[in-house]
BAZADO-996874 format. One record per residue (C-alpha): x, y, z. Coordinates in nm, 4 decimals, decimal comma, always signed. Layout:
BAZADO-996874
+----------+----------+----------+
!        x !        y !        z !
+----------+----------+----------+
!        X !        Y !        Z !
...
+----------+----------+----------+
end
This chain:
BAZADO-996874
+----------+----------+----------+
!        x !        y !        z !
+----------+----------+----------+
!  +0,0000 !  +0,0000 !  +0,0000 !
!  +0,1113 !  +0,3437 !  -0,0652 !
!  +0,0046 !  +0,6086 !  +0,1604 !
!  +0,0197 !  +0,9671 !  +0,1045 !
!  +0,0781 !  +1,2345 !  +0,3549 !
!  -0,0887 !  +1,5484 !  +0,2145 !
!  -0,0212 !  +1,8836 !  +0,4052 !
!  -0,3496 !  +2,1137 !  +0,3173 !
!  -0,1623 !  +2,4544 !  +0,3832 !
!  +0,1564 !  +2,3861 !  +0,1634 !
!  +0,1700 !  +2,6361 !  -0,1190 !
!  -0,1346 !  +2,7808 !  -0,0508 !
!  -0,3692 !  +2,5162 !  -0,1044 !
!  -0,1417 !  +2,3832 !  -0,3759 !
!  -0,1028 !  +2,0350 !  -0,2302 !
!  -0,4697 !  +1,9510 !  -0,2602 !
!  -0,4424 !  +2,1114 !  -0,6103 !
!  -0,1424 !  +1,7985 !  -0,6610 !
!  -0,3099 !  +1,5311 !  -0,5239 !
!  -0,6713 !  +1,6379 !  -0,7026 !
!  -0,4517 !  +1,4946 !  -1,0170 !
!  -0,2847 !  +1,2412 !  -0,8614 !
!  -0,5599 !  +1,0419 !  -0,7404 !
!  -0,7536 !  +0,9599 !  -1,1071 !
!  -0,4383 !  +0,8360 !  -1,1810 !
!  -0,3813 !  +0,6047 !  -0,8727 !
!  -0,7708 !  +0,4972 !  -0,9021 !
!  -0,7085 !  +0,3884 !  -1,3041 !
!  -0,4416 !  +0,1574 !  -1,2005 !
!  -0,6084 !  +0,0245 !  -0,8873 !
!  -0,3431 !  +0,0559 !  -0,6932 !
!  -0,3765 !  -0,0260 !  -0,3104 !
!  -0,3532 !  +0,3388 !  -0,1266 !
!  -0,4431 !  +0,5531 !  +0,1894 !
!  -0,4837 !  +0,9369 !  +0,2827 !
!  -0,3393 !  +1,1150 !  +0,5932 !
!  -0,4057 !  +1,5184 !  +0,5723 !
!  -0,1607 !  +1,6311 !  +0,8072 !
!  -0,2905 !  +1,8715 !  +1,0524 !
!  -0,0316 !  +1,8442 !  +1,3371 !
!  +0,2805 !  +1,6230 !  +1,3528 !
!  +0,2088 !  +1,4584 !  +1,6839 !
!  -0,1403 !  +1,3317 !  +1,4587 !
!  +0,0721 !  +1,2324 !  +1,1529 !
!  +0,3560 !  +1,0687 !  +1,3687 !
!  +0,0949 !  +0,8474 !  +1,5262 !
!  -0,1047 !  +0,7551 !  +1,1956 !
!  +0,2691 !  +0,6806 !  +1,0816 !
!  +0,3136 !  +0,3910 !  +1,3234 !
!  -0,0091 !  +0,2803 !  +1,3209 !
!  +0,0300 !  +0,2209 !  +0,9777 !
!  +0,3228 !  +0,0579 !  +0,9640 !
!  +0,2690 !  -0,1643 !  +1,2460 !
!  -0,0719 !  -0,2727 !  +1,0526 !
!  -0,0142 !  -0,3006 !  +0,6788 !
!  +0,2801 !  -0,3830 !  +0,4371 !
!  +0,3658 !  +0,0175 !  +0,3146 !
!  +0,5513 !  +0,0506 !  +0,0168 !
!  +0,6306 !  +0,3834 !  +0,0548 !
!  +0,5155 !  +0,7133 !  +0,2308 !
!  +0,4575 !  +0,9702 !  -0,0194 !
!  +0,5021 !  +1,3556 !  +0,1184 !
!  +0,2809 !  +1,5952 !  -0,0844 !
!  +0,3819 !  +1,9260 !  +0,0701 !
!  +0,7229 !  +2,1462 !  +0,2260 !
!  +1,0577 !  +2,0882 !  +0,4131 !
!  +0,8343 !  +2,0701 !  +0,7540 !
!  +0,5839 !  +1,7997 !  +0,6303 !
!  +0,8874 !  +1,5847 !  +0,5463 !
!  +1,0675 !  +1,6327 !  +0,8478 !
!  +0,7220 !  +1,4772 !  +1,0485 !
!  +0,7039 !  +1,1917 !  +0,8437 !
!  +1,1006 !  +1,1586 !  +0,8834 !
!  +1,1249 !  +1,1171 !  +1,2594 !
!  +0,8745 !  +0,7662 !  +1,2137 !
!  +1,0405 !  +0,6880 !  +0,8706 !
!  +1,4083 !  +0,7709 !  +0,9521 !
!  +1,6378 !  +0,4278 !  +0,9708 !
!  +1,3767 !  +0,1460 !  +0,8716 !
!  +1,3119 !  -0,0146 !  +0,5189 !
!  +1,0605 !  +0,2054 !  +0,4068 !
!  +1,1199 !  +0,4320 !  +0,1308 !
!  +0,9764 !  +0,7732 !  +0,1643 !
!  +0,8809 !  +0,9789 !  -0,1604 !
!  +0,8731 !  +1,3632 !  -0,1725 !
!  +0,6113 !  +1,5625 !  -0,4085 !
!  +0,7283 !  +1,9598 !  -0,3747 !
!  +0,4038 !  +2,1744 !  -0,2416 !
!  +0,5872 !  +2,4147 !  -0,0236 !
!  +0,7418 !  +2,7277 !  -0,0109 !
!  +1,1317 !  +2,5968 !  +0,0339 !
!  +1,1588 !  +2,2871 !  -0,1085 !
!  +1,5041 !  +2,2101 !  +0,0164 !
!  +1,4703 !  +1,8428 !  +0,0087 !
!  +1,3589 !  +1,8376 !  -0,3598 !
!  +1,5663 !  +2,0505 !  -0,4736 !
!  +1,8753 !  +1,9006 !  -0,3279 !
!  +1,8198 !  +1,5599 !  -0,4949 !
!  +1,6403 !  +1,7073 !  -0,8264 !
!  +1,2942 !  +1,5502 !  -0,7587 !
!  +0,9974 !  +1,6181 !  -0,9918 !
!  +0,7180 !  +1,8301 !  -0,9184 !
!  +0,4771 !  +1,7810 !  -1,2206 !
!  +0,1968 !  +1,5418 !  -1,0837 !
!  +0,2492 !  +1,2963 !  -1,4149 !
!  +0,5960 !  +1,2420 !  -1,3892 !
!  +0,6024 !  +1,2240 !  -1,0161 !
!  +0,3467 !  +0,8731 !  -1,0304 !
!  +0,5410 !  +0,7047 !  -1,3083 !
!  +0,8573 !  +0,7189 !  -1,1004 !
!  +0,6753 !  +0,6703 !  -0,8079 !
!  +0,5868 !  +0,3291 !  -0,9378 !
!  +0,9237 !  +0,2548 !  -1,0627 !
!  +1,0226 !  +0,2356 !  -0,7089 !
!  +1,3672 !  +0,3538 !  -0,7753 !
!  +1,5542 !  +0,3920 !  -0,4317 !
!  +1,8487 !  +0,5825 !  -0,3253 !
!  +1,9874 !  +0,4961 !  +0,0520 !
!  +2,1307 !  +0,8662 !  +0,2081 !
!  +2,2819 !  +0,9799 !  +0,5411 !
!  +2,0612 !  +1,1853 !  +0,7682 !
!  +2,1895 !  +1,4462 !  +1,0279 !
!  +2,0491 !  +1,3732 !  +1,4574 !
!  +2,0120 !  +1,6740 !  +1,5927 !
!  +1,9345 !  +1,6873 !  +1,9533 !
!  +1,7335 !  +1,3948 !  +1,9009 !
!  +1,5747 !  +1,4944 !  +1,5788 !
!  +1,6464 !  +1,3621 !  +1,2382 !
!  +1,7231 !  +1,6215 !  +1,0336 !
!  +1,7916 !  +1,6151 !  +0,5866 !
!  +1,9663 !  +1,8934 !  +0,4636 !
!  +2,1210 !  +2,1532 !  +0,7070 !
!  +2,1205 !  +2,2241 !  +1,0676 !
!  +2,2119 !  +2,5984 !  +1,1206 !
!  +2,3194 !  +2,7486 !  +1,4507 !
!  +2,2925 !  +3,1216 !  +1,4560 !
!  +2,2658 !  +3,3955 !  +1,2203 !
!  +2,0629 !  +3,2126 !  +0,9586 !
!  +1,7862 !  +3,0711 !  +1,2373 !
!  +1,7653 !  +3,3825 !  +1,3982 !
!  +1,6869 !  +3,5015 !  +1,0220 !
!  +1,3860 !  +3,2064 !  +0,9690 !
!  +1,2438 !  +3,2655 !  +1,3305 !
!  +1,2249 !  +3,6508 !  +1,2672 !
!  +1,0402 !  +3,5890 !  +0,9358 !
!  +0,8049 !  +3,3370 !  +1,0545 !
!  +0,7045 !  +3,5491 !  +1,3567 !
!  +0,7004 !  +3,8325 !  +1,1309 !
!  +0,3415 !  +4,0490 !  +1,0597 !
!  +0,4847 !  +4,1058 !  +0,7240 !
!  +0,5727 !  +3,7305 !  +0,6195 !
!  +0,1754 !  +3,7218 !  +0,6630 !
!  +0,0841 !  +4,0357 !  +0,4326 !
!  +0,3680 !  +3,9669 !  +0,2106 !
!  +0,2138 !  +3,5564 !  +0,1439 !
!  -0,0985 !  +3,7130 !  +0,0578 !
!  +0,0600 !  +3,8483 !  -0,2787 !
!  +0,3007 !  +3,5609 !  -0,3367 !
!  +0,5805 !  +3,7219 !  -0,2023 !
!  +0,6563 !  +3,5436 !  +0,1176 !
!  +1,0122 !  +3,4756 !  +0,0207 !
!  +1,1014 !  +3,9001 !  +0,0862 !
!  +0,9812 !  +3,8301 !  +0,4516 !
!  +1,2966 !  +3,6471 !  +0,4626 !
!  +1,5093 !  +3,9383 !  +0,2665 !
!  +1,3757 !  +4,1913 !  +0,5603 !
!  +1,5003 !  +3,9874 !  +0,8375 !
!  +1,7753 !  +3,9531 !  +0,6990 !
!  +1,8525 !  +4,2579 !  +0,6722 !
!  +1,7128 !  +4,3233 !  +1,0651 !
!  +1,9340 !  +4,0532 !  +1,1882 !
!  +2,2604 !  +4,1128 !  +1,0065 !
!  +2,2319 !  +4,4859 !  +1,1508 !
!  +2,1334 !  +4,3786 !  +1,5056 !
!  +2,2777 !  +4,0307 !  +1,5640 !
!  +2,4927 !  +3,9804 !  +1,7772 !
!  +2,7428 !  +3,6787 !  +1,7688 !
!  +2,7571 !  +3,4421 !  +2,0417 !
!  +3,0995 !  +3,2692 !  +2,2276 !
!  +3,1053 !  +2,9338 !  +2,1630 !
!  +3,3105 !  +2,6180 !  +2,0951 !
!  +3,3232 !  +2,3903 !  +1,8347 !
!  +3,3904 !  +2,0467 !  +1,8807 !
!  +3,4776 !  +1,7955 !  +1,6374 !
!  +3,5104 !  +1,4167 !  +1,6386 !
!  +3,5971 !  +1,4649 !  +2,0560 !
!  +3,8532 !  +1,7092 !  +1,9104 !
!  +3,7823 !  +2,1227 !  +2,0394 !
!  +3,9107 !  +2,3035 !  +1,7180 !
!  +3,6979 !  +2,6364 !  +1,8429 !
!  +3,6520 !  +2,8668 !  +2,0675 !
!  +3,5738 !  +3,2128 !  +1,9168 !
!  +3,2665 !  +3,4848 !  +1,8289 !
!  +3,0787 !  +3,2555 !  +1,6401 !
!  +2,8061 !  +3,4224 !  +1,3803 !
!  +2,7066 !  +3,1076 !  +1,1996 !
!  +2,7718 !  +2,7431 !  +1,2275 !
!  +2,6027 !  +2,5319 !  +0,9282 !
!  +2,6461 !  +2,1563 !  +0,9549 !
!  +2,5357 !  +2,0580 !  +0,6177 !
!  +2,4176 !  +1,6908 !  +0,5356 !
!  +2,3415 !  +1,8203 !  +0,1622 !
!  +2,4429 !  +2,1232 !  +0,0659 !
!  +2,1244 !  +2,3537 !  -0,0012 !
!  +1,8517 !  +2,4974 !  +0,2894 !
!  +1,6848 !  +2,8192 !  +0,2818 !
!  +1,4784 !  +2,7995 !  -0,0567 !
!  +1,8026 !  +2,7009 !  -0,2442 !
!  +2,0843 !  +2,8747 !  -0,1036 !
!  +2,4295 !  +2,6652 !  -0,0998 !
!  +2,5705 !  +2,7076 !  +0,2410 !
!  +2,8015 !  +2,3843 !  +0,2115 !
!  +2,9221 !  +2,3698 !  -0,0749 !
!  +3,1289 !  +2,0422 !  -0,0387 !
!  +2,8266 !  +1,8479 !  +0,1212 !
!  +2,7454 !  +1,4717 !  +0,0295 !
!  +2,4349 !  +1,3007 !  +0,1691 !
!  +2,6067 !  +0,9423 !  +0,1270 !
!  +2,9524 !  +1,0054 !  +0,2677 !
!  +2,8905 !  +0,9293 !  +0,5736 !
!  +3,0219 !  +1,2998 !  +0,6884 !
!  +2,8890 !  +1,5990 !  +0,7644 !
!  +2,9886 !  +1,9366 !  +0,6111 !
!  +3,0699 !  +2,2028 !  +0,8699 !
!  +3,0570 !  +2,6000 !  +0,7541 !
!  +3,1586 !  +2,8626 !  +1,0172 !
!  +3,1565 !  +3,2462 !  +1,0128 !
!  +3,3595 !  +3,3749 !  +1,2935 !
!  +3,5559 !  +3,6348 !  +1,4065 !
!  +3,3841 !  +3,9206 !  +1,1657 !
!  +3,3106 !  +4,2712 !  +1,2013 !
!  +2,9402 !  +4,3750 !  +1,1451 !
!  +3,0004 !  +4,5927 !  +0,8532 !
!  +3,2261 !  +4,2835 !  +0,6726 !
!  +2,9346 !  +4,0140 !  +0,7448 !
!  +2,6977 !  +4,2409 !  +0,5932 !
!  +2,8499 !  +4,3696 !  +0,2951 !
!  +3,0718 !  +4,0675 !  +0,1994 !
!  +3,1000 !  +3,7860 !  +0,4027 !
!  +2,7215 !  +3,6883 !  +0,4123 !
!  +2,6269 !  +3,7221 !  +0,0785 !
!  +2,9217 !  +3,5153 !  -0,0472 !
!  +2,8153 !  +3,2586 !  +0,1812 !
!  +2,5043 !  +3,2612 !  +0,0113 !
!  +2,6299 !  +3,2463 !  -0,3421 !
!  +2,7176 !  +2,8512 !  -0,3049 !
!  +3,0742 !  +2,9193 !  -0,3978 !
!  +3,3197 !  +2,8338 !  -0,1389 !
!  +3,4344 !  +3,1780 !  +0,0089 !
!  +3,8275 !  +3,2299 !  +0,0811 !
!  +3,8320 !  +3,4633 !  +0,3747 !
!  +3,9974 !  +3,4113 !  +0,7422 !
!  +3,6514 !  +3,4377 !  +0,8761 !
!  +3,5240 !  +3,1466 !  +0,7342 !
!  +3,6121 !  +2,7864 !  +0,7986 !
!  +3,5350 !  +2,4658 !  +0,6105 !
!  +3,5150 !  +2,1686 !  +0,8447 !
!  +3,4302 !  +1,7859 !  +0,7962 !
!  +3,3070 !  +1,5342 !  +1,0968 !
!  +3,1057 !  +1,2523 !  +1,1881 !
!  +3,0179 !  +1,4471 !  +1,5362 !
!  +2,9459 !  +1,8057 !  +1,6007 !
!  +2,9051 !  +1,9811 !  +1,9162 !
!  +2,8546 !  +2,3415 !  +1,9321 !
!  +2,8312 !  +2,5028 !  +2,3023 !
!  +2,7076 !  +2,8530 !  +2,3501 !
!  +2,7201 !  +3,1296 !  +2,5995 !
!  +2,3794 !  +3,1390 !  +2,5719 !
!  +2,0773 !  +2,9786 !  +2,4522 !
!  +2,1178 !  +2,8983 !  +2,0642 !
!  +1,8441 !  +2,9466 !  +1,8101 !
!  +1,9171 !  +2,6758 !  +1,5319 !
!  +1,7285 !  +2,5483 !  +1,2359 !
!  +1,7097 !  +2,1587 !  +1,0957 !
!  +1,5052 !  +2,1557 !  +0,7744 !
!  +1,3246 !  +2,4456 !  +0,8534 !
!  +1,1815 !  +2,3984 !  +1,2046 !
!  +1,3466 !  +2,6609 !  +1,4631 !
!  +1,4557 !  +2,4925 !  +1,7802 !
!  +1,6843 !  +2,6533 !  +2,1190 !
!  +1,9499 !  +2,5207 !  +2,2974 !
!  +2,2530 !  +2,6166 !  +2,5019 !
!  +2,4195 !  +2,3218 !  +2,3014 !
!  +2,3539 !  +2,1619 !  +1,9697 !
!  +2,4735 !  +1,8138 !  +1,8925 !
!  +2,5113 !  +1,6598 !  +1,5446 !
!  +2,5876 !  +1,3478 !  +1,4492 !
!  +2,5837 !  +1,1694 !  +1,0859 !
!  +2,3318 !  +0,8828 !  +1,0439 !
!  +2,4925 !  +0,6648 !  +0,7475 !
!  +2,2163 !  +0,4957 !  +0,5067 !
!  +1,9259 !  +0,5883 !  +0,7158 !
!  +1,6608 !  +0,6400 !  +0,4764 !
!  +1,5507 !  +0,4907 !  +0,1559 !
!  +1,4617 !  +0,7771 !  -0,1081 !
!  +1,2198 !  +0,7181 !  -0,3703 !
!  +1,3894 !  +0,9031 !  -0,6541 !
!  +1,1933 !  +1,0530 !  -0,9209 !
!  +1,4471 !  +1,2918 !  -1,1039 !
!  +1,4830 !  +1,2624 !  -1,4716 !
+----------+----------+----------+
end
């Protein structure tokens, strides 16, 4: 059976829009399937293992963002069942990262292919995480947006991704970096002003911004990028946007790291980011999860 998890907010509405298509085509080739619309986690987490204890699942099929995924991920995460992602959201890092389709036709006939890839998957304080988990700067920058009045104005003319431009521009002016270590495989190889710590299991979050540049999700490694030691007027004017151009930036306040365990302690209690969802914590532990999830694959 193949059940799809259908988030009714993504995109607007746009994942009903999806699945309105999908499910002629699914009926036409009677093929054995179930609906979960996912109104809280907690709900869909439970409905998860409820169907997996009871039926013989062939995959779970995400029809919605970066945050649906990561609910059906924490259930999903290190057993034998594929999971399948259909873009409906307003990042799309998971997608994009791997090249998956969005157009409804093509997503079914690779869907029932069945074409697998096994990848890595980030824990993060106890939560399975797929693309990046970012300590600092860049969370502060997604909780400020999604608290934002404007994010909510701005998504009512299709511009929600400028809510994200503003606080950027808030944060980078009124941010203020945090002292911290950096520990590595058991090894401390920081302790500095730290503005930005990105430990990068693939190497785009954010709606498509590169961050780690060198990132592999089946190397068993994860891909560590730290801004440090910077003055304000350098992070904004240089350093930052660089960052954000995917292309590995050659400065002595940036720093390229590689490790199988992270552990970044603050002064403070950390804001930090795993596949969207904005968590705090006075320390933030990473650790690689080799070949912990099956990935349907439906690129071309």
């Amino acid at each position: 059976m193949y059940v799809f998890i259908i988030n009714p907010t993504a995109g607007k509405g746009a994942a009903f829009t999806i699945w309105n298509k999908i499910e002629p085509i699914i009926i036409a080739r009677k093929v054995s399937y179930d609906t979960h619309i996912c109104v809280s986690s907690e709900l869909t987490r439970t409905y998860i293992i409820e169907q997996s204890a009871s039926h013989s699942i062939k995959a779970f099929i995400v029809i919605g963002g970066d945050g649906t995924v990561s609910s059906v991920l924490q259930q999903v995460a290190e057993t034998n069942i594929p999971l399948a992602v259909l873009p409906a959201g307003s990042g799309n890092d998971v997608a994009r990262n791997f090249g998956l389709v969005a157009e409804p036709n093509q997503f079914v006939e690779k869907l029932f292919i069945g074409k697998t890839l096994t990848v890595d998957l980030i824990h993060v304080n106890g939560v399975y995480g797929m693309t990046v988990a970012g300590v600092g700067l860049d969370a502060k920058i997604g909780l400020r947006a999604d608290l934002s009045f404007y994010k909510r104005w701005l998504n009512q003319f299709n511009r929600g991704a400028a809510a994200y431009t503003i606080a950027a521009i808030i944060e980078l002016l009124t941010f203020k970096p945090f002292k911290g270590e950096i520990h590595i495989d058991g090894n401390l190889l920081l302790h500095t002003d730290l503005w930005l710590v990105a430990n990068g299991n693939m190497k785009m979050y954010g709606g498509g911004l590169t961050i780690c540049p060198y990132a592999d999700s089946s190397d068993g490694l994860i891909d560590v990028t730290i801004l440090h030691n910077a003055k304000r007027w350098k992070v904004l004017s240089k350093l930052f946007p660089a960052l954000l151009t995917g292309e590995p930036v050659i400065a002595k306040e940036v720093t390229y790291l590689k490790g199988k365990e992270i552990i970044i302690k603050g002064n403070r209690i950390l804001t930090y980011v795993i596949d969207g969802e904005i968590f705090h914590s006075r320390n933030v532990h990473v650790t690689t999860q080799p070949n912990a999830l099956k990935l349907v694959i439906t690129s071309n």
